[in-house]
ZADO-599397 format. One record per atom (N, C-alpha, C): residue in one letter; residue number from 0; x, y, z; atom name. Coordinates in nm, 2 decimals. Example, Ala and Ser with C-alpha at 12.3 -4.5 7.8 and 13.67 -1.06 7.14 Angstrom:
# ZADO-599397
{'A', 0, {1.32, -0.57, 0.78}, 'N'},
{'A', 0, {1.23, -0.45, 0.78}, 'CA'},
{'A', 0, {1.32, -0.33, 0.78}, 'C'},
{'S', 1, {1.28, -0.22, 0.71}, 'N'},
{'S', 1, {1.37, -0.11, 0.71}, 'CA'},
{'S', 1, {1.29, 0.00, 0.79}, 'C'},
# end
This chain:
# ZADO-599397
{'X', 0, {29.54, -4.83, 21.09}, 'N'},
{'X', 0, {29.43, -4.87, 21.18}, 'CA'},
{'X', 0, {29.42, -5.02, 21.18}, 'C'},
{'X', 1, {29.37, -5.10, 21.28}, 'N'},
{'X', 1, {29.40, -5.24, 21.28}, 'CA'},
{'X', 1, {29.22, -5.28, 21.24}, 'C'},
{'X', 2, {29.24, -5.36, 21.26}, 'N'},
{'X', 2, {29.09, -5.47, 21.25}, 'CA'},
{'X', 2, {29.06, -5.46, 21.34}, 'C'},
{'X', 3, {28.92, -5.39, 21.30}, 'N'},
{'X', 3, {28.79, -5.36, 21.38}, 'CA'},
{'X', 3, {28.73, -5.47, 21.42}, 'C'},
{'X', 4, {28.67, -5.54, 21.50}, 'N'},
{'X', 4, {28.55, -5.54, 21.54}, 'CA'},
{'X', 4, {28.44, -5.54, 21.56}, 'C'},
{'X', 5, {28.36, -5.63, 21.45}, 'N'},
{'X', 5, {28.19, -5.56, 21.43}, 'CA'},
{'X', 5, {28.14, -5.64, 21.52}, 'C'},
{'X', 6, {28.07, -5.61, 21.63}, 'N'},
{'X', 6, {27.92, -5.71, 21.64}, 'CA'},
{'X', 6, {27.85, -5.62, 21.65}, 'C'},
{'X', 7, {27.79, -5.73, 21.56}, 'N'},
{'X', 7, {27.63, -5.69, 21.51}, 'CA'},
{'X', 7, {27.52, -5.79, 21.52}, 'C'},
{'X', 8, {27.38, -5.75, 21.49}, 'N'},
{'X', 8, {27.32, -5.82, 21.44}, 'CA'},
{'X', 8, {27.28, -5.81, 21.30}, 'C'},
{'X', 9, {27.30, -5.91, 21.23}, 'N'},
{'X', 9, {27.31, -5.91, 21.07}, 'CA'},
{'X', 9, {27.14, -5.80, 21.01}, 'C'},
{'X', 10, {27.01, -5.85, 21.10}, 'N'},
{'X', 10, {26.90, -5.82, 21.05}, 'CA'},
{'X', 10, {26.85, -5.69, 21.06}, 'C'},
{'X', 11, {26.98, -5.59, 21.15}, 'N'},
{'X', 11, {26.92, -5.47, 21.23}, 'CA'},
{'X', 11, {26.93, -5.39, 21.12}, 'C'},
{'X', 12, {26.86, -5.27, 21.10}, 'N'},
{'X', 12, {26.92, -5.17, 21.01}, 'CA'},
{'X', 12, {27.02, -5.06, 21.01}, 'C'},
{'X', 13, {27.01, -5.03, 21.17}, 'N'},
{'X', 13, {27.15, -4.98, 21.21}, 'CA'},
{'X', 13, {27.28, -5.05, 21.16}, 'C'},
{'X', 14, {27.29, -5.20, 21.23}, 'N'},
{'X', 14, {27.40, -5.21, 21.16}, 'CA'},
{'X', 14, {27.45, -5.25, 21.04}, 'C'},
{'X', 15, {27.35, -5.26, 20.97}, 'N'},
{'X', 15, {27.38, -5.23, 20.79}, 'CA'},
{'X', 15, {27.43, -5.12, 20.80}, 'C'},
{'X', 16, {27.41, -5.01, 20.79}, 'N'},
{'X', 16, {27.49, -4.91, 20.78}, 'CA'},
{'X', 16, {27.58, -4.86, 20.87}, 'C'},
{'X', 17, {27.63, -4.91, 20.93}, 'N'},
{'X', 17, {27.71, -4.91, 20.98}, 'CA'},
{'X', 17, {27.86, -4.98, 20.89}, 'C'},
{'X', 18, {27.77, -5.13, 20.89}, 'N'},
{'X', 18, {27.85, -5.20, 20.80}, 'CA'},
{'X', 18, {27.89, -5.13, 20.66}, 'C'},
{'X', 19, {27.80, -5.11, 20.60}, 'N'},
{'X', 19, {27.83, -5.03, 20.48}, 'CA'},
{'X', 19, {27.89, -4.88, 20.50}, 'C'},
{'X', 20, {27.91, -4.81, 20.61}, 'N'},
{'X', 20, {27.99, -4.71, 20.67}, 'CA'},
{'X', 20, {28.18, -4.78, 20.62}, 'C'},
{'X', 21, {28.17, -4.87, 20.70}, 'N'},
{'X', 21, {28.26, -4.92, 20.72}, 'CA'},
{'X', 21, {28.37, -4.94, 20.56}, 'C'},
{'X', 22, {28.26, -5.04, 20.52}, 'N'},
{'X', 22, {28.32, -5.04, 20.37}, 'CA'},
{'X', 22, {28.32, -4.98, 20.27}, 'C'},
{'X', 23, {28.27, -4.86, 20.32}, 'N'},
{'X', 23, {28.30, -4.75, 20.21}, 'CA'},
{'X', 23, {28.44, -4.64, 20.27}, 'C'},
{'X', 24, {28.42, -4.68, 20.37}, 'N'},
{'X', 24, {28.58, -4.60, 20.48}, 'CA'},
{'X', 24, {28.71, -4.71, 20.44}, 'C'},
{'X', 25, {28.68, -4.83, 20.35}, 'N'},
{'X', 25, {28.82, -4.92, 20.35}, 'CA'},
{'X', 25, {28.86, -4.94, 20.48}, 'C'},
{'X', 26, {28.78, -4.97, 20.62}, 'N'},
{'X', 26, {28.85, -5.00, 20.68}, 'CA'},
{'X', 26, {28.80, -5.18, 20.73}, 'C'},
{'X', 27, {28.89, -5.25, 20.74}, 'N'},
{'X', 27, {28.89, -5.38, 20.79}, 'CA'},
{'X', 27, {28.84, -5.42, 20.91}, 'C'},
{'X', 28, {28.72, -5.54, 20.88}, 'N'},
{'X', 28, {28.65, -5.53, 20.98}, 'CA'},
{'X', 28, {28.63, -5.73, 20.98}, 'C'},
{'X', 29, {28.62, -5.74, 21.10}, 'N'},
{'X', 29, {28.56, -5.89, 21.15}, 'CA'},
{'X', 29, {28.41, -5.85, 21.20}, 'C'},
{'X', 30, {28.34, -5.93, 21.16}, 'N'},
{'X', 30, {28.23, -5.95, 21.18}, 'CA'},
{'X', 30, {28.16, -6.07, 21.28}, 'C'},
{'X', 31, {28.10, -6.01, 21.37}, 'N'},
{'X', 31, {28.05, -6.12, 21.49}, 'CA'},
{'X', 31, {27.90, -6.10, 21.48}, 'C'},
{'X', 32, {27.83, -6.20, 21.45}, 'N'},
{'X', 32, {27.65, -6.24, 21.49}, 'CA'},
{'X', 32, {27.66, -6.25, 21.61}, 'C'},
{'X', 33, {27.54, -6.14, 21.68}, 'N'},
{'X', 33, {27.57, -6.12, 21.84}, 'CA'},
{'X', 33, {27.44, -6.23, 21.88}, 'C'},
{'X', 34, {27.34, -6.26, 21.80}, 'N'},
{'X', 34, {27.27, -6.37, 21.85}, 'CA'},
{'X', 34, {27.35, -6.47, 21.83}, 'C'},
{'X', 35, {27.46, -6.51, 21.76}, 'N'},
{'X', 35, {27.53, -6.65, 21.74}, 'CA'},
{'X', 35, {27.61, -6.69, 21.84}, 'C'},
{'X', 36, {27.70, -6.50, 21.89}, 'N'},
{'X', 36, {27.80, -6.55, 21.97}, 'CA'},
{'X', 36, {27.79, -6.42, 22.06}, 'C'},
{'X', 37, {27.73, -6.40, 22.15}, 'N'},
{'X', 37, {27.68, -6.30, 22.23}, 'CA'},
{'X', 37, {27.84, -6.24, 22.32}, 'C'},
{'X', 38, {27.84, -6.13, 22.36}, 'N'},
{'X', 38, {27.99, -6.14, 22.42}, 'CA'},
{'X', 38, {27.96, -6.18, 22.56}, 'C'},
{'X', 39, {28.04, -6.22, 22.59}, 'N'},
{'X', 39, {28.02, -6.30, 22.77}, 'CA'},
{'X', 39, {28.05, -6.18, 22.87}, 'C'},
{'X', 40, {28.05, -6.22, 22.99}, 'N'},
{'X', 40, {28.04, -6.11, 23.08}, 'CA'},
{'X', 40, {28.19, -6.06, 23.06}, 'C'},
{'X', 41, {28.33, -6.14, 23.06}, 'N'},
{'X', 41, {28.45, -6.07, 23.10}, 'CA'},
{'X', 41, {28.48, -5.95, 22.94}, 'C'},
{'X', 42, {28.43, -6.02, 22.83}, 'N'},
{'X', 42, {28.44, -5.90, 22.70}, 'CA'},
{'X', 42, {28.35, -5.78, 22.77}, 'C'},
{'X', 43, {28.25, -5.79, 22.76}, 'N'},
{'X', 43, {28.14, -5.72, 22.84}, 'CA'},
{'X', 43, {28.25, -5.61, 22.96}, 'C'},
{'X', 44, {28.24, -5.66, 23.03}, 'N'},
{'X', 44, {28.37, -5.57, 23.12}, 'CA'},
{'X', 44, {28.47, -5.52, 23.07}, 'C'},
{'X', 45, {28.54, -5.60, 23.00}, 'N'},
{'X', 45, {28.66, -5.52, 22.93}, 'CA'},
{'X', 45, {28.63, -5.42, 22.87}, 'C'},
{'X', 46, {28.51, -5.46, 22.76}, 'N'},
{'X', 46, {28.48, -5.32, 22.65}, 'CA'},
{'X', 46, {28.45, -5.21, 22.77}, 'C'},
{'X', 47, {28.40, -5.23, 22.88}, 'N'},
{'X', 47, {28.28, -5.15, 22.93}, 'CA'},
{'X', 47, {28.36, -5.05, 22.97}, 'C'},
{'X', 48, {28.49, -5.09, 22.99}, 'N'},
{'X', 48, {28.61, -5.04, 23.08}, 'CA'},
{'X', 48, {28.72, -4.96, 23.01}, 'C'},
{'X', 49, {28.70, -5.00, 22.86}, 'N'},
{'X', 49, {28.80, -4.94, 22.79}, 'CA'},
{'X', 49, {28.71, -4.81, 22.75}, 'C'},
{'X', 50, {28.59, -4.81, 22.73}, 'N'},
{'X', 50, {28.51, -4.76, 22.66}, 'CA'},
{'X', 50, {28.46, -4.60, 22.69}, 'C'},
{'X', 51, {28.51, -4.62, 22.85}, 'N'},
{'X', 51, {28.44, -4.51, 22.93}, 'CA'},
{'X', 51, {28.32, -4.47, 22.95}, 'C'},
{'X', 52, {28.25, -4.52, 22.88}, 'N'},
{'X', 52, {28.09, -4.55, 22.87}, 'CA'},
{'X', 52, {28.01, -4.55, 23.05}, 'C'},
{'X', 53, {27.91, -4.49, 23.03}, 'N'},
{'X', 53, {27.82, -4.53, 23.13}, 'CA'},
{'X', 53, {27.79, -4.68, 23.07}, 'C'},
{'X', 54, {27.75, -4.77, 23.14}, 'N'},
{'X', 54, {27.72, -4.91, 23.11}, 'CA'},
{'X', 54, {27.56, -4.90, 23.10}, 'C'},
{'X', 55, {27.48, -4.80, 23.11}, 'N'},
{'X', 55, {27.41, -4.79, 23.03}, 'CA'},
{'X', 55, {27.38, -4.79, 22.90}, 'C'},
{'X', 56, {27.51, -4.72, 22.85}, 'N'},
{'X', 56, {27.53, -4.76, 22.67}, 'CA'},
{'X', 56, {27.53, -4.86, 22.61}, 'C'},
{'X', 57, {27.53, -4.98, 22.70}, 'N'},
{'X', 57, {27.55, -5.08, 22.62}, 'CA'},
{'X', 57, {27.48, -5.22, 22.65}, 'C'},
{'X', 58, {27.31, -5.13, 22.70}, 'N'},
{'X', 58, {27.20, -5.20, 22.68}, 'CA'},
{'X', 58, {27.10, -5.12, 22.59}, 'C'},
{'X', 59, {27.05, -5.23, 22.45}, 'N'},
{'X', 59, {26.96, -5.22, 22.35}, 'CA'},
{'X', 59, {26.85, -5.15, 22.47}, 'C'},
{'X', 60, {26.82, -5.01, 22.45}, 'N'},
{'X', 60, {26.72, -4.96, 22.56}, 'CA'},
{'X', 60, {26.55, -4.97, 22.49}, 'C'},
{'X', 61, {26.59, -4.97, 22.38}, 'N'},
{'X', 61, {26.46, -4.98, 22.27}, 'CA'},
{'X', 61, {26.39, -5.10, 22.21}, 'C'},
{'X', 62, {26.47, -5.20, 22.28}, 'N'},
{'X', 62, {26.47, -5.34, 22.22}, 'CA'},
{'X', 62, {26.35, -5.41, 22.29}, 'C'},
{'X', 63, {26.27, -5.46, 22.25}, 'N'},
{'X', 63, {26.16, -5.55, 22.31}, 'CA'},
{'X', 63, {26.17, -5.63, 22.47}, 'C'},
{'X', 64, {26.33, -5.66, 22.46}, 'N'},
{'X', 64, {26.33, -5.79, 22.54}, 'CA'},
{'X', 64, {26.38, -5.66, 22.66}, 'C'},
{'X', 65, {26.41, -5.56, 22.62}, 'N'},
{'X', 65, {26.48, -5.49, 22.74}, 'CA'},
{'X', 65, {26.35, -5.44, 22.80}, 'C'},
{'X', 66, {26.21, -5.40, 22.73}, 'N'},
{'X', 66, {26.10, -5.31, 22.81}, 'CA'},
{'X', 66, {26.03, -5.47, 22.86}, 'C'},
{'X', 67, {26.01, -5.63, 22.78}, 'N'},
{'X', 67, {25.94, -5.68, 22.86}, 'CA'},
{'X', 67, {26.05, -5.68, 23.02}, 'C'},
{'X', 68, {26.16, -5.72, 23.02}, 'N'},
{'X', 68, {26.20, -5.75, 23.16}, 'CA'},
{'X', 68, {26.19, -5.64, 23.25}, 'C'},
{'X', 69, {26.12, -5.49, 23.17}, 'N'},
{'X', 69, {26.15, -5.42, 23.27}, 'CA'},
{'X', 69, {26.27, -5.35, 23.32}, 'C'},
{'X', 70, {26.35, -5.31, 23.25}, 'N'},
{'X', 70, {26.50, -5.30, 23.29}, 'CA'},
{'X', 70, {26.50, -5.14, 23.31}, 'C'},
{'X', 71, {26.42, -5.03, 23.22}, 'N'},
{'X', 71, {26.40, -4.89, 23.28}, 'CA'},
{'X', 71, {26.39, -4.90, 23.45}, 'C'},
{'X', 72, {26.30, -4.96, 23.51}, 'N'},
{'X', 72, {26.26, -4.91, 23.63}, 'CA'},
{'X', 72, {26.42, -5.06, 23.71}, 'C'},
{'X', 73, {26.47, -5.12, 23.64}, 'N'},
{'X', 73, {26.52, -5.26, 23.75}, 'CA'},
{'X', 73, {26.68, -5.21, 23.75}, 'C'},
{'X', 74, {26.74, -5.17, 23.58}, 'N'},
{'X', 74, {26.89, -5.14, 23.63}, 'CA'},
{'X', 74, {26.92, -5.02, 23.70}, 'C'},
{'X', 75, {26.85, -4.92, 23.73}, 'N'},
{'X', 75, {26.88, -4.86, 23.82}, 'CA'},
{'X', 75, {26.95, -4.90, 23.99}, 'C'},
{'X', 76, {26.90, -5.01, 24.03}, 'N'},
{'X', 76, {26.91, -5.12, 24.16}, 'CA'},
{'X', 76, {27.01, -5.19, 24.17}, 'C'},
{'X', 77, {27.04, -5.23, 24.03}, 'N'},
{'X', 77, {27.13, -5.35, 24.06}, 'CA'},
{'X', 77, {27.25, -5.26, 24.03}, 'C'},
{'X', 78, {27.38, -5.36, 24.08}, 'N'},
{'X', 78, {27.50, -5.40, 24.08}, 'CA'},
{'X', 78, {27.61, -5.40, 23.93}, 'C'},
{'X', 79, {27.69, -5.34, 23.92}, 'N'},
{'X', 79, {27.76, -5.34, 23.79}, 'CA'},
{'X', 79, {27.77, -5.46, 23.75}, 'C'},
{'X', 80, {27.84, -5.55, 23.84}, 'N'},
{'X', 80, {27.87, -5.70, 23.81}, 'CA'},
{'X', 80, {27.70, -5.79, 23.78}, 'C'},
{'X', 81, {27.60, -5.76, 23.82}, 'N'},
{'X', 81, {27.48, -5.83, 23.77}, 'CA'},
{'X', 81, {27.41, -5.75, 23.63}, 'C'},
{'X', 82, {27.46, -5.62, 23.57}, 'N'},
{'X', 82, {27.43, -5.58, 23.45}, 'CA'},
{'X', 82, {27.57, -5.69, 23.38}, 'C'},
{'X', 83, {27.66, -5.64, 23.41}, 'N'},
{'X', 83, {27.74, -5.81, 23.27}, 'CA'},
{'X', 83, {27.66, -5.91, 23.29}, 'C'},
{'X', 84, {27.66, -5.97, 23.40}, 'N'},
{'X', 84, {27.58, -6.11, 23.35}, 'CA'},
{'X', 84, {27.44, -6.09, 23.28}, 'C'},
{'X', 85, {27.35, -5.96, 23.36}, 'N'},
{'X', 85, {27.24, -6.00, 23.26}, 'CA'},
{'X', 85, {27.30, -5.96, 23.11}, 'C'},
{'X', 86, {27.36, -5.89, 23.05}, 'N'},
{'X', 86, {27.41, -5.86, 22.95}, 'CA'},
{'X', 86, {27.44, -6.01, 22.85}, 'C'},
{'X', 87, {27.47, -6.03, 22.91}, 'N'},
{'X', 87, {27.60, -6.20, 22.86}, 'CA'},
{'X', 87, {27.42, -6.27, 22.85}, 'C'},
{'X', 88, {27.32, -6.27, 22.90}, 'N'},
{'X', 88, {27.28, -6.39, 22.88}, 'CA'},
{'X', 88, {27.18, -6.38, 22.74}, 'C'},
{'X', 89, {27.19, -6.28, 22.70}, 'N'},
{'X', 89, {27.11, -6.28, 22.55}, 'CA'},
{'X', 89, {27.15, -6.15, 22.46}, 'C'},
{'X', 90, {27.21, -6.15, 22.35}, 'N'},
{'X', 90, {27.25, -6.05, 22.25}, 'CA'},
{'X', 90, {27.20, -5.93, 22.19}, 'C'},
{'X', 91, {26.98, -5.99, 22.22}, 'N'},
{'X', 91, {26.92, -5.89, 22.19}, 'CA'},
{'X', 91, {26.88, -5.77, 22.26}, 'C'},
{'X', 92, {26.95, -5.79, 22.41}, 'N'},
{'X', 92, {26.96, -5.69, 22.50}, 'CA'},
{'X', 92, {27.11, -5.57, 22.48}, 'C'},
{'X', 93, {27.16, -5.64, 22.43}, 'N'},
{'X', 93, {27.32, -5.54, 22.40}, 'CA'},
{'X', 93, {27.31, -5.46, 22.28}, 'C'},
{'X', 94, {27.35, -5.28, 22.32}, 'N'},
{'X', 94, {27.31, -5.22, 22.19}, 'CA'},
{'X', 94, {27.41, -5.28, 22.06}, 'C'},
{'X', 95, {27.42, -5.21, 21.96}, 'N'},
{'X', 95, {27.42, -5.27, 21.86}, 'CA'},
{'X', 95, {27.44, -5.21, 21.74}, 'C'},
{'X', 96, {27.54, -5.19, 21.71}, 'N'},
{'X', 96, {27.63, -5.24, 21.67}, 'CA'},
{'X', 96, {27.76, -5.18, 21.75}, 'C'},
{'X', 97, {27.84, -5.27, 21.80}, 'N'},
{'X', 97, {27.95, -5.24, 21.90}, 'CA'},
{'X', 97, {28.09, -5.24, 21.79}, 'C'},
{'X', 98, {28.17, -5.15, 21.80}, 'N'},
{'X', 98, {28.32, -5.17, 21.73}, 'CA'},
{'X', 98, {28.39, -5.16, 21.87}, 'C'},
{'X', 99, {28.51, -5.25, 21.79}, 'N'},
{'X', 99, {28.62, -5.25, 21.92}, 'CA'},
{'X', 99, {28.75, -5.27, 21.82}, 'C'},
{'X', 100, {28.85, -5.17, 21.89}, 'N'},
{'X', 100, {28.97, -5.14, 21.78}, 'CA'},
{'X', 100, {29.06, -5.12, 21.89}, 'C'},
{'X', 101, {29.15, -5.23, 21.94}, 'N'},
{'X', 101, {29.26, -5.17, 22.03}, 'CA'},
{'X', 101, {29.11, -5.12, 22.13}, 'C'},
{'X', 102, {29.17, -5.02, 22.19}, 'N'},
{'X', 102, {29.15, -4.95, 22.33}, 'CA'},
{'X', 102, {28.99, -4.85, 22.29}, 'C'},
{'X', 103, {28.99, -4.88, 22.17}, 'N'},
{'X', 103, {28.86, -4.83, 22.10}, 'CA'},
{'X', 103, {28.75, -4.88, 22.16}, 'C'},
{'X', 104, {28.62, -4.84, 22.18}, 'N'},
{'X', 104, {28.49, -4.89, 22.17}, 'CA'},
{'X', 104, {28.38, -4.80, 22.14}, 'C'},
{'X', 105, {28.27, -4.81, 22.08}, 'N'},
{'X', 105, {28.18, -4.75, 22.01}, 'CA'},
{'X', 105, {28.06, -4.86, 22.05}, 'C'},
{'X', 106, {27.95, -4.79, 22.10}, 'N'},
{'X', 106, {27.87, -4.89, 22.09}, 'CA'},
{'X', 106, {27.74, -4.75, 22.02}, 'C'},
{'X', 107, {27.64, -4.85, 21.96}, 'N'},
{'X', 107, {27.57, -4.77, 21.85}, 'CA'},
{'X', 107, {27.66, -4.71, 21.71}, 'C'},
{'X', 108, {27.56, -4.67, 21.63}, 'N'},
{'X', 108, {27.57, -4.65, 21.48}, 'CA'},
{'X', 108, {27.61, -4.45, 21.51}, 'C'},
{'X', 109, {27.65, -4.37, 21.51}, 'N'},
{'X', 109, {27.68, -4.28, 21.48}, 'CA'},
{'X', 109, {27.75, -4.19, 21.41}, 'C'},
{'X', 110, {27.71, -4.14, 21.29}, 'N'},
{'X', 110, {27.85, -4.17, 21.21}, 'CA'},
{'X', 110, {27.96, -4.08, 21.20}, 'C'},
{'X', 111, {27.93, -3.95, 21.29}, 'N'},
{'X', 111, {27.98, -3.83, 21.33}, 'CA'},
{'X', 111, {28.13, -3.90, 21.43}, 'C'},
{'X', 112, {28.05, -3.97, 21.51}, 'N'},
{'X', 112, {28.16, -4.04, 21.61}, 'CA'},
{'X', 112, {28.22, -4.15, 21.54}, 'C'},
{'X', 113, {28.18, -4.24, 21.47}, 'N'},
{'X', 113, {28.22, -4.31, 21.42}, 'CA'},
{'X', 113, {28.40, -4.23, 21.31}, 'C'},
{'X', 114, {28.38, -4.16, 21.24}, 'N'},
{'X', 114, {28.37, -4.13, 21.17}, 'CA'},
{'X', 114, {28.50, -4.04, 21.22}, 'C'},
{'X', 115, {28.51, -3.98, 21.36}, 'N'},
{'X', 115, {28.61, -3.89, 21.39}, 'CA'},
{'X', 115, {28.71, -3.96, 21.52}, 'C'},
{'X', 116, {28.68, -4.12, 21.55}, 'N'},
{'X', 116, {28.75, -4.20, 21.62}, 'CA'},
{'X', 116, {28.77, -4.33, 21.57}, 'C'},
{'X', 117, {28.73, -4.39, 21.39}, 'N'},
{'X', 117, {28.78, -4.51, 21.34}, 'CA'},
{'X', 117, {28.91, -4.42, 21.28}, 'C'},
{'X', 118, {28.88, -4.31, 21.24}, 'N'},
{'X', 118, {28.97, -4.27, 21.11}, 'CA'},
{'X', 118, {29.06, -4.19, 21.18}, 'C'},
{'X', 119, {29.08, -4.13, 21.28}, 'N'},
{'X', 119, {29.16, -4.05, 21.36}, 'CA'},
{'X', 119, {29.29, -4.17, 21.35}, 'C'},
# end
């Protein structure tokens, strides 16, 4: 297995355990502060693409900054390409904790899935 891909936010509790998932699995991980270094729109696209994901997965839906802007009733409307940019412009809107391994992507803490596509 190669080197994972953590972003996280260091303060979440999800991804503490996650993190600590990780290093009790021995597997090798880089670590990215998503408030430090937020992924920009084209990462954002890429993962979104490798991922197979509704691109709903990979907005924090629970997160403060997602209910003030309103985003339940607004991303329904918009445009795939204006969900990356809003994505890209703040970290605390992107769920959390995202792995990326090769062609891999995981966004959120699960550890059923985690668990049956880091180690496969």
């Amino acid at each position: 297995m190669m080197e994972v891909l953590f972003v996280e936010y260091p303060k979440c509790s999800t991804c503490i355990k996650a993190r600590k998932w990780l290093e009790g699995q021995g597997i090798a991980y880089r670590s990215r502060d998503i408030k430090e270094a937020n992924p920009d729109k084209e990462e954002l696209k890429e993962w979104h693409e490798k991922s197979g994901l509704d691109i709903k997965r990979f907005f924090n839906t629970s997160g403060a900054l997602y209910k003030e802007l309103q985003l339940k009733d607004k991303l329904p409307k918009m445009m795939l390409e204006e969900k990356y940019e809003l994505l890209a412009t703040d970290g605390m809107l992107v769920k959390r904790p995202i792995a990326v391994a090769g062609s891999l992507v995981l966004t959120g803490f699960k550890e059923s899935e985690w668990e049956s596509k880091l180690k496969a």
